[in-house]
C-alpha positions as CSV (number, residue, x, y, z in Angstrom):
1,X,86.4,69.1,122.9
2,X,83.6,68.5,120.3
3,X,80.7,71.2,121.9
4,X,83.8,74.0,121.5
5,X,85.3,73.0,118.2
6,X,88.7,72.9,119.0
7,X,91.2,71.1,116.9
8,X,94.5,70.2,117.3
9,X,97.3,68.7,115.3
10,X,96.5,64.9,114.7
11,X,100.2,64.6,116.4
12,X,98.8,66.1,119.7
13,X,95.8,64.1,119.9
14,X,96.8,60.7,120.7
15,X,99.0,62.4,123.3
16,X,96.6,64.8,124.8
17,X,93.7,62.6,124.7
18,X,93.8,61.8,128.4
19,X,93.7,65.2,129.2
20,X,90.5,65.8,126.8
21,X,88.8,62.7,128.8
22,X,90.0,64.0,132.2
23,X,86.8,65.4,134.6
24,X,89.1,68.8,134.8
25,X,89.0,69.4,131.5
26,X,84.8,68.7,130.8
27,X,84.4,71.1,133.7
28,X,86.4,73.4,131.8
29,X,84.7,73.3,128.5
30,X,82.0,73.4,130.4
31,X,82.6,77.0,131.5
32,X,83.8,78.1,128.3
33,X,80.1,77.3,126.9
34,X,79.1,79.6,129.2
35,X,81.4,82.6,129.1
36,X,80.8,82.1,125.3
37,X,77.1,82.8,125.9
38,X,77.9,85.8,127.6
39,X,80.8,87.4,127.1
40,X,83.0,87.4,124.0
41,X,86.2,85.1,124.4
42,X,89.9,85.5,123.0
43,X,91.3,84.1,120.5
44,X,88.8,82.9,117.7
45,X,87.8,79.0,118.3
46,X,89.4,78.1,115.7
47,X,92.6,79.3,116.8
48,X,92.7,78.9,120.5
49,X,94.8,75.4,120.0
50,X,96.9,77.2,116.9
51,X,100.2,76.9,119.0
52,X,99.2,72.8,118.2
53,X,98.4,73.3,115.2
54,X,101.4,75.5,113.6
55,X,103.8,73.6,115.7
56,X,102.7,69.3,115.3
57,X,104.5,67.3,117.8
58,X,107.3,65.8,115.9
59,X,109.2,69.1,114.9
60,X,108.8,70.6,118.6
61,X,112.5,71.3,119.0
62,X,111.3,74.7,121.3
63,X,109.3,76.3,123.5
64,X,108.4,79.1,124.9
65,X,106.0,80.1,127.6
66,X,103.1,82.8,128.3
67,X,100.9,83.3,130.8
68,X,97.8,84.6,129.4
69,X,96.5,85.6,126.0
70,X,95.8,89.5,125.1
71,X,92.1,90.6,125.7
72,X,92.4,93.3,123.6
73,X,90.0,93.0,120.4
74,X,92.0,91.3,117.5
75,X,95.4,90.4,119.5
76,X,95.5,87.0,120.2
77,X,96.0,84.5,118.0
78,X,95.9,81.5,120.3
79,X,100.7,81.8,120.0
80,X,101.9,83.2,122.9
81,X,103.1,87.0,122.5
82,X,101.9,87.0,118.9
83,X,99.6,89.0,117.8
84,X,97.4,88.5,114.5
85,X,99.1,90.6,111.0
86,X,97.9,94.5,111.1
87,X,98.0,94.3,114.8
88,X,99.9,96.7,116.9
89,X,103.1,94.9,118.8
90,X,102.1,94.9,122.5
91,X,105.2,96.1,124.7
92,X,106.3,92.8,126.1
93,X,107.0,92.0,122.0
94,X,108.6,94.9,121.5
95,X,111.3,94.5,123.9
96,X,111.3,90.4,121.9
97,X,112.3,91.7,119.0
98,X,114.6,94.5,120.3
99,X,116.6,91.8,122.5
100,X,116.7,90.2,119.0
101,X,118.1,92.6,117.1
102,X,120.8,93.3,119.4
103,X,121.1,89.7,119.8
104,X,120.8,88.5,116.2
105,X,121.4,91.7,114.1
106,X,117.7,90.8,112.8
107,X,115.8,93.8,111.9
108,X,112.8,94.6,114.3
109,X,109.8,93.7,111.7
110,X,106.1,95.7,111.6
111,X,104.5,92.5,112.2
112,X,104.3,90.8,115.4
113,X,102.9,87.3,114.4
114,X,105.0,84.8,115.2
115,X,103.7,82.0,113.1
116,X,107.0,81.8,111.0
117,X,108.7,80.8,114.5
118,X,105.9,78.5,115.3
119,X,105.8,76.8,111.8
120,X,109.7,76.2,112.5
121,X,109.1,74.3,116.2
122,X,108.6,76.9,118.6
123,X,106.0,75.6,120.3
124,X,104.4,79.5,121.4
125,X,102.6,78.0,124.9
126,X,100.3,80.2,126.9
127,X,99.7,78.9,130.5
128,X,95.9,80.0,129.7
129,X,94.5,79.3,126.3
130,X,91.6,81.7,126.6
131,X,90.5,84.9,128.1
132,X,87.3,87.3,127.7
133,X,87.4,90.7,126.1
134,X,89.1,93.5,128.5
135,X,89.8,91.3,131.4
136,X,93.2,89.9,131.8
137,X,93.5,86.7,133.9
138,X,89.4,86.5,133.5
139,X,89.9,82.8,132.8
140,X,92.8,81.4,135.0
141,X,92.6,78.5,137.6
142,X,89.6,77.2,135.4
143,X,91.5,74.2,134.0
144,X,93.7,75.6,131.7
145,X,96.9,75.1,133.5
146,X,96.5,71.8,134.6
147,X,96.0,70.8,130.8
148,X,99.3,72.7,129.9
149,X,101.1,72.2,132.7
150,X,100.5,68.2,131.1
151,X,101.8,69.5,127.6
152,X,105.2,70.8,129.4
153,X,105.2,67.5,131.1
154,X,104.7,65.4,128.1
155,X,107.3,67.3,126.3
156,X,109.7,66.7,128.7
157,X,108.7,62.7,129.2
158,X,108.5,61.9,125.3
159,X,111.1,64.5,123.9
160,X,115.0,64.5,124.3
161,X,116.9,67.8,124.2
162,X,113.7,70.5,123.9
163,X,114.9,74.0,124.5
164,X,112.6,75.8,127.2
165,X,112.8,79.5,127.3
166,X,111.4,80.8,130.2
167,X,110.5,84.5,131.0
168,X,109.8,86.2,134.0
169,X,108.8,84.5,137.2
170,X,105.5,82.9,136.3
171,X,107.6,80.8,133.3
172,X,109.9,80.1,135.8
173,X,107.7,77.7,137.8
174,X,107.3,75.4,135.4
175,X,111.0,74.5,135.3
176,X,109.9,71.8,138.0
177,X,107.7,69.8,134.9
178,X,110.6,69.5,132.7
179,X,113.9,67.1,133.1
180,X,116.8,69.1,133.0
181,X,119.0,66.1,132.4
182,X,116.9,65.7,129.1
183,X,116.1,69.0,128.1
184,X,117.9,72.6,128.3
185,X,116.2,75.9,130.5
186,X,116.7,79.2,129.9
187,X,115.8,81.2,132.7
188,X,115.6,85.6,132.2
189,X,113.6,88.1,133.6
190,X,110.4,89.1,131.7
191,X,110.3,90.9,128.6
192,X,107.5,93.5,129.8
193,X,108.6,97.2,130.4
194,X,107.9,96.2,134.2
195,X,111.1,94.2,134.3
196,X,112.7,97.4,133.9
197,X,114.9,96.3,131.0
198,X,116.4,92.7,133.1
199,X,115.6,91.3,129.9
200,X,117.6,92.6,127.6
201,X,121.3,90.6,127.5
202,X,119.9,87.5,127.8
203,X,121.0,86.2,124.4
204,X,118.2,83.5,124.2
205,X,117.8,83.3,120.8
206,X,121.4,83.0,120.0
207,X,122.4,80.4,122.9
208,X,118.6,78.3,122.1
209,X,120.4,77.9,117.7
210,X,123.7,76.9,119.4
211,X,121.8,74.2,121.3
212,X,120.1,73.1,118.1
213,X,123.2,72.9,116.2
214,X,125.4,70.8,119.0
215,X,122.6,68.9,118.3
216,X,122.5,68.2,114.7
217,X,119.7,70.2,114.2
218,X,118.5,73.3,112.3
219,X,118.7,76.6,114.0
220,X,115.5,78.3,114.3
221,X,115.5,81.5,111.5
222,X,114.3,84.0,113.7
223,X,113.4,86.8,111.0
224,X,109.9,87.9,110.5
225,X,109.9,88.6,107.0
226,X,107.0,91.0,107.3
C-alpha cells in the first residue's frame, strides 16, 4: 500500500492486512503505478479507501454496493454513488434519492455526497476502487474485486446482523459472500434509468431502519442536509 498512499481506518487494517500482503494485490498496486504515470485515475489517492475511512469497522451496521467509480472529472469520491459537494447528481442517484423521498418523505437534497450516510455506518462499497478518466470499467478484473469481494466476506464472518442492500444484478452476485443466517439481503433492480423504473417501490431505506431498530440499534438518518 505504501508506494500508492492509501490509508485506511486503523479498524480496517488489522483485518485487511492479509489482503495488502496477498501477491494479487502487489500486482495490483503494481498497475496502478503505472496507469498513474499515464493516465489520470479516479478518485484522488487520498480518497480511493474513503468508504474505510468515513465508515471504521466497528459502527458498520450497513452496506451498500457499486460497481465502478464515475470517470467523469470531479465525481468520485472513493463512496459508491456519491459524488464530491458542487457536483452534479449522476442519474443512478437521482432515482436514490427520489425512491427516498417517496419512501421516507425526505426531501431530494442539491448535494449528492453521501458522507453523512457513510459517517453513520453505511459502508458505500464499490466492486472497483479506481478507474481512469473517461473510461468506465478501465480498471476491472485487475485485483480490485478479489480485495472487496474479501471485505463483503469479512463482514459477513466477523459481523452479526449487517444489512446488505444490493442493486441491480452485478450487486446481486455477491449475495453468495455473505451469511444470510447472520446478516439481512435486500435484493432490487438497479437504480439507473436503464432499469426502467424497477427500482422504485423497493422501500430499502425504510425496511434497512426497521432492521436496525428490531435490533436495538439506531436507524440510519437518511437526510442530506445540503
Amino acid at each position: 500500500m505504501d508506494p500508492l498512499n492509501y490509508t485506511a481506518h486503523q479498524s480496517w487494517n488489522k483485518l485487511l492486512q492479509p489482503q495488502f500482503a496477498a501477491p494479487y494485490f502487489q500486482t495490483l498496486t503494481q498497475f496502478l503505478i503505472n496507469d498513474e504515470t499515464q493516465f489520470t485515475v479516479f478518485p484522488p489517492k487520498e480518497q480511493v479507501f474513503s468508504a474505510f475511512n468515513h465508515t471504521p469497522f466497528e459502527i458498520l451496521k450497513v452496506v451498500i454496493i457499486g460497481q465502478d467509480p464515475y470517470h467523469g472529472k470531479g465525481q468520485a469520491n472513493g463512496l459508491c454513488f456519491s459524488v464530491s459537494p458542487g457536483i452534479n447528481k449522476p442519474p443512478s442517484l437521482n432515482n436514490i434519492f427520489k425512491e427516498l423521498n417517496t419512501d421516507l418523505g425526505i426531501p431530494i437534497p442539491q448535494s449528492g455526497n453521501l458522507e453523512p450516510w457513510a459517517d453513520q455506518g453505511v459502508l458505500l462499497l464499490n466492486a472497483t476502487l479506481t478507474v481512469r478518466e473517461g473510461l468506465a470499467a478501465s480498471h476491472q478484473k485487475k485485483g480490485w474485486e478479489t480485495f472487496t469481494d474479501a471485505v463483503i466476506k469479512t463482514i459477513s464472518d466477523e459481523k452479526k446482523g449487517v444489512v446488505f442492500l444490493l442493486w441491480g444484478n452485478f450487486a446481486h452476485t455477491k449475495e453468495i459472500l455473505i451469511d444470510k443466517n447472520k446478516h439481512f439481503i435486500l435484493k432490487a433492480a438497479h437504480p439507473s434509468p436503464l432499469a426502467r423504473g424497477a427500482f422504485f417501490g423497493c422501500k430499502h431505506f425504510s425496511k434497512t431502519n426497521e432492521l436496525l431498530v428490531k435490533q436495538g440499534l439506531k436507524p440510519i438518518d437518511w437526510k442530506i442536509e445540503k
